[in-house]
N, C-alpha and C positions, 0 to 999 in steps of 0.2 A: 459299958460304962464310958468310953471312950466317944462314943458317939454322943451320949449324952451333952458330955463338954463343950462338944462343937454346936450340937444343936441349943445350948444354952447363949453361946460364942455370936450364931447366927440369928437368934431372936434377937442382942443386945445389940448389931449391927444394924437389923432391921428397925428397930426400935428409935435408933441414933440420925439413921436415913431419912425417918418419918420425923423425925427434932429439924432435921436439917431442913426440908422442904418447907414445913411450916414455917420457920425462920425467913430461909425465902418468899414464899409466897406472902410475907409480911411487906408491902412495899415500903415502910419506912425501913425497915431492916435493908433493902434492900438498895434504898437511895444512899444510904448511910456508908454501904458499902463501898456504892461507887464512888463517893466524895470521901473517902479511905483511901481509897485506887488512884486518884487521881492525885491526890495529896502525895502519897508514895509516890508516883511517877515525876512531880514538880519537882518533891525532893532527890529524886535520881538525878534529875537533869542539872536542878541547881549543884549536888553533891561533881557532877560531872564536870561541869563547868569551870567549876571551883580550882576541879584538878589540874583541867585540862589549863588554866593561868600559872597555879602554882609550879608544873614540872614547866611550862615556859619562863618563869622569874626563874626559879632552881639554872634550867640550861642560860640563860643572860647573864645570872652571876657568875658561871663555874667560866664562861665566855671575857666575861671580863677581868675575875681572878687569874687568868690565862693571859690574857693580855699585860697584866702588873705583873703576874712572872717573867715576862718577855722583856719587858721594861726594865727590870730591876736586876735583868743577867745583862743585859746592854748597858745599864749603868756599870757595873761593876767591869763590863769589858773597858770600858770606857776609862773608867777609877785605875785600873792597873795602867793604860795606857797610860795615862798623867802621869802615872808614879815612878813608870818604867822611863818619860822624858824627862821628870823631874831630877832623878838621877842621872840621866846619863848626861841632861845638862849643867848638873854638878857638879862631876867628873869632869865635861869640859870647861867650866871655869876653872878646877883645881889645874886643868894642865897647861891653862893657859898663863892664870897665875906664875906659875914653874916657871913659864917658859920667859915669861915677862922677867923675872927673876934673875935666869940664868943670860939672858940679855943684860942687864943691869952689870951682874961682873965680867960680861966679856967686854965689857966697854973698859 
């Protein structure tokens, strides 16, 4: 019984081979194909292409987001420096102030 199944299995292959061949040996079918095949192929390339720009745009941005990070901690290094002179040049006017002061009633 088992045997059966297969030999049923293998007329339906043989069957499917001999669809197959006819198909090809239809040369419209068969040009059809190839301008299939080539169309897929343009599309790869173009799809390739494509990529191959966009992870270049991707690495330029992530290159310049990197560089405005760099910027923007050098601003800030920069922003505390003012702030740290602006102080401490406040400090020295208050002491100077003082001292202008303290001059005043030693006279």
């Amino acid at each position: 019984m088992a045997n059966l199944g297969k030999r049923v299995d293998i007329e339906n292959l043989l069957s499917l081979g001999d669809d197959l061949l006819g198909v090809l040996k239809n040369k419209k079918d068969v040009d059809g194909l190839m301008q299939s095949l080539e169309g897929a192929k343009l599309l790869h390339f173009s799809c390739s292409s494509d990529s191959n720009n966009t992870g270049k745009w991707i690495e330029d941005c992530q290159n310049k987001i990197q560089a405005c990070e760099e910027k923007i901690d050098r601003s800030k290094d920069e922003t505390s420096y003012d702030s740290e002179l602006d102080h401490l040049q406040h400090e020295l006017d208050e002491k100077l102030q003082e001292e202008h002061m303290l001059q005043k009633e030693l006279r």
